[in-house]
C-alpha positions as CSV (number, residue, x, y, z in Angstrom):
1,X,29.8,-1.3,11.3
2,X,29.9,-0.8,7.5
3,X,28.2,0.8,5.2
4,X,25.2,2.9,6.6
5,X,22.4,4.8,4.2
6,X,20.1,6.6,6.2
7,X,17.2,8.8,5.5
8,X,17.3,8.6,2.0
9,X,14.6,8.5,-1.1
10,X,15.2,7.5,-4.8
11,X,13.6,8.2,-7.6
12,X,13.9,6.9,-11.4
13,X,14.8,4.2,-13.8
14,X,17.7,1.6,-13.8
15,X,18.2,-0.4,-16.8
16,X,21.0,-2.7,-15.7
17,X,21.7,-6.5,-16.6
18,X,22.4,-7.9,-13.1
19,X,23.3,-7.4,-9.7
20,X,21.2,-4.0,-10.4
21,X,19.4,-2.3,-7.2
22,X,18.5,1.7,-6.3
23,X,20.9,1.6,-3.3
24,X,23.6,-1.3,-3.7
25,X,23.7,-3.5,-6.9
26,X,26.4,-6.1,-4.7
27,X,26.6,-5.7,-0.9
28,X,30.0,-8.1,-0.4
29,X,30.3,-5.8,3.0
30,X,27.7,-5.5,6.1
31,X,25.4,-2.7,5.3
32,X,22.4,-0.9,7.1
33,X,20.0,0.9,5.2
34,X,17.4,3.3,8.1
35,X,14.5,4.9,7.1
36,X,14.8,5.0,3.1
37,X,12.4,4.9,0.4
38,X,12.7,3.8,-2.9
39,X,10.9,4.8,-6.1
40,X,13.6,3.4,-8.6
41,X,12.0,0.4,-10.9
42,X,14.9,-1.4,-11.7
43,X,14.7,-4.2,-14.3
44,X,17.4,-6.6,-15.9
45,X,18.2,-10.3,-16.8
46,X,18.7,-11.5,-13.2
47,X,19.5,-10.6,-9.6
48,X,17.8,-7.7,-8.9
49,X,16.4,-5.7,-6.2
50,X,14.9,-2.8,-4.9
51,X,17.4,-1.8,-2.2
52,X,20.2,-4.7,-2.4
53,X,20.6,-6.6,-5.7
54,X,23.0,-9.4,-4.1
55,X,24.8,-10.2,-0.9
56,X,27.3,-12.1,0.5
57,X,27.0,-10.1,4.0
58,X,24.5,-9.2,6.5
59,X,22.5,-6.5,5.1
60,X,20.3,-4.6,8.3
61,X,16.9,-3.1,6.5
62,X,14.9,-0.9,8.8
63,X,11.7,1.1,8.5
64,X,11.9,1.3,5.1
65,X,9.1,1.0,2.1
66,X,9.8,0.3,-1.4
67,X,7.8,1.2,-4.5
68,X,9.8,0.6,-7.2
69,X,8.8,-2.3,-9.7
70,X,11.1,-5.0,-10.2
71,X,11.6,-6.5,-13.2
72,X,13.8,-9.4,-14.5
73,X,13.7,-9.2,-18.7
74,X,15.5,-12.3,-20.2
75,X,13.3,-16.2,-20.3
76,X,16.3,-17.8,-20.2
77,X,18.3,-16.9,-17.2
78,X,18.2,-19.9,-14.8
79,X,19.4,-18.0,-12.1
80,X,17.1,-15.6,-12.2
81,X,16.1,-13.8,-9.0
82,X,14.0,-10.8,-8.2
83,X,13.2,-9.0,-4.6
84,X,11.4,-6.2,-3.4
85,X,14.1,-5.4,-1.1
86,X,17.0,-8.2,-1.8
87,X,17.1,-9.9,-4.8
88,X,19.9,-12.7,-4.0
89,X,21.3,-13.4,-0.2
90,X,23.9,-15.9,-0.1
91,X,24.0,-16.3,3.7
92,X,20.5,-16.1,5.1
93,X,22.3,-13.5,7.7
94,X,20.2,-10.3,6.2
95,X,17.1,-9.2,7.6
96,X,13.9,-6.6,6.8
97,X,12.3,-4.9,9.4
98,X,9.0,-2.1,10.2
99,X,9.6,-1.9,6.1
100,X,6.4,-2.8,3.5
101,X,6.4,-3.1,-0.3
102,X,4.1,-1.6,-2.9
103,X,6.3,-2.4,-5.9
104,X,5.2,-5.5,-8.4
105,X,7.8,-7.9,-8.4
106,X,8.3,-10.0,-12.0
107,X,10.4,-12.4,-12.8
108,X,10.3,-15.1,-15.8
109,X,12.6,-17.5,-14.1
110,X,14.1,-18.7,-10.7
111,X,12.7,-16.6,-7.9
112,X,10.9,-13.7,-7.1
113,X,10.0,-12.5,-3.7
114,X,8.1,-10.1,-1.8
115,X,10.4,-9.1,0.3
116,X,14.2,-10.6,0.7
117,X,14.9,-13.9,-1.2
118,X,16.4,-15.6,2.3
119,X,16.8,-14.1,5.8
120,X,14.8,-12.9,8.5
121,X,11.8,-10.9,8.1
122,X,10.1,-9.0,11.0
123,X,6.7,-6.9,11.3
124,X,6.8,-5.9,7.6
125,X,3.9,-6.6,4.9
126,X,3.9,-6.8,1.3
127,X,1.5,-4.9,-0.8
128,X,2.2,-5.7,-3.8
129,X,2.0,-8.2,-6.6
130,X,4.7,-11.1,-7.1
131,X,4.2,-12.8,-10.4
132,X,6.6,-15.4,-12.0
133,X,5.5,-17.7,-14.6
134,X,8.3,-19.9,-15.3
135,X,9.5,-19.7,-11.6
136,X,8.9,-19.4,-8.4
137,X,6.7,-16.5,-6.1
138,X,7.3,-16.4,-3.0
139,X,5.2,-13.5,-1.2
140,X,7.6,-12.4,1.5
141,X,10.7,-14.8,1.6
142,X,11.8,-18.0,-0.7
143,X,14.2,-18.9,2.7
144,X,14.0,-17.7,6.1
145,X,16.6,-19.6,8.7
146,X,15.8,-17.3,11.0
147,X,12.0,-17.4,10.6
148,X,9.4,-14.6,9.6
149,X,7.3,-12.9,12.5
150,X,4.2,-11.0,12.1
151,X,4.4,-10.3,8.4
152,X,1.7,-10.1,5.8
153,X,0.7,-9.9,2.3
154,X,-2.0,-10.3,-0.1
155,X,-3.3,-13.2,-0.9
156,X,-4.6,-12.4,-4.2
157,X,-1.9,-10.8,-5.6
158,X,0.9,-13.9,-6.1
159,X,1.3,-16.2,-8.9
160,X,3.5,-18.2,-10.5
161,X,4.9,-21.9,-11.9
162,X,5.1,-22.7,-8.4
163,X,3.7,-20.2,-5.3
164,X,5.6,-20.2,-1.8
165,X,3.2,-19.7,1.3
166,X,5.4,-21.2,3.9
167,X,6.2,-17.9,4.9
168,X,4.2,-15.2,6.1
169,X,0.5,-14.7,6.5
170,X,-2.0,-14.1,3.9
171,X,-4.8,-11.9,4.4
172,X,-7.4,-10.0,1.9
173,X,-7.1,-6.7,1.1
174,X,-10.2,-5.2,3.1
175,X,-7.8,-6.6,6.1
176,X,-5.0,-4.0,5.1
177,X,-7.5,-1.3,4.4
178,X,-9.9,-1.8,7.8
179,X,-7.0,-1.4,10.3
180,X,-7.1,-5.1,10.9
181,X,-3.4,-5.9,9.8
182,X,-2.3,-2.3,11.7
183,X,-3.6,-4.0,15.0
184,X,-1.7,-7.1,14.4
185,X,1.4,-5.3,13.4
186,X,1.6,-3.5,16.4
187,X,1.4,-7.2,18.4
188,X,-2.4,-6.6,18.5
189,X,-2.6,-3.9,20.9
190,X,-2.4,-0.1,20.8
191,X,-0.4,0.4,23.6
192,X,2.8,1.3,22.4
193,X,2.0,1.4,18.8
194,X,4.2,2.2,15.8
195,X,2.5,1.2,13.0
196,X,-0.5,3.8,12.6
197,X,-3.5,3.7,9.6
198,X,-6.1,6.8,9.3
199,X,-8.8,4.6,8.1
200,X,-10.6,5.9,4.9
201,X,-7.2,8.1,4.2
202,X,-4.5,5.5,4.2
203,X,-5.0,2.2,2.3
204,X,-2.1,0.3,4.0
205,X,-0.8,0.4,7.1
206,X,2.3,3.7,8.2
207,X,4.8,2.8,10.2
208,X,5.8,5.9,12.5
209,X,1.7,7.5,12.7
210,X,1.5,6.9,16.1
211,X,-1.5,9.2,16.0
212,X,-3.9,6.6,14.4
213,X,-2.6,3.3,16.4
């Protein structure tokens, strides 16, 4: 099964100069990560991430939310690559799950993206800003072979040399704050819900308030 993390929160700082990341800097191993949160902003030259820096593996990330900031430092790294939750996937074999981003995403170079640089991405949004001047942005995923279902992010909050929107659905904010992009994460209905929002408490959408479907 490999490596399982489960249940876990980070908080800090990580100075690193790549393959840097709050929970595994370089997956070369299948790994699950369950119901973690990390606070960690991470920056470094290249290949970095908020949960995985690199993998070469299938990487399972579920119910999960990540706030740290991620920030590649050096101009003049080519292969530069920055992710919310994966920085760098080799195989396109990981995936992100129920799990949003808050953290700002930078890079200077390359890629940065809002969620996973390339895999599959399912019922997850991203909250927060992706900015890359001398590279690419990609708002939820640069690649996704297997596709990205019922994810969002805001539409205001990307920018770079070149911006990404084949992935993904862009809304406005108000449509994260209202309950609208709730509703459509729960397959716009109520009935069996597990995302929740208590509207005029929480600005984004929970996943696991079941009382406020």
């Amino acid at each position: 099964a490999g490596l399982v993390i489960k249940n876990l929160t980070l908080e800090g700082t990580m100075t690193g100069v790549n393959h840097s990341a709050a929970f595994i800097g370089r997956a070369n191993g299948a790994a699950t990560i369950d119901n973690c949160v990390n606070k960690v902003n991470v920056s470094g030259t290249h290949t970095l991430g908020g949960f995985v820096g690199i993998t070469s593996s299938a990487v399972v990330i579920s119910n999960c939310k990540n706030y740290g900031n991620i920030t590649a430092t050096s101009a003049t790294a080519t292969d530069s690559y920055t992710g919310a939750f994966i920085g760098r996937e080799n195989t396109s074999a990981s995936s992100v799950t129920n799990s949003a981003n808050y953290g700002d995403i930078t890079g200077l170079t390359g890629v940065a993206s809002g969620i996973l640089y390339s895999g599959k991405v399912t019922n997850s949004y991203n909250a927060g800003t992706v900015s890359n001047v001398g590279g690419e942005a990609a708002p939820i995923a640069h690649w996704a072979k297997d596709g990205v279902t019922n994810s969002y992010y805001i539409a205001d909050k990307i920018s770079g040399n070149t911006v990404l929107q084949t992935y993904g659905t862009a809304k406005p904010a108000s449509a994260f704050s209202s309950g609208e992009v709730t509703y459509l994460l729960n397959g716009s209905t109520a009935e069996n819900a597990t995302w929740g929002q208590e509207l005029g408490v929480d600005e984004y959408p929970v996943f696991g308030k079941i009382d406020y479907p």
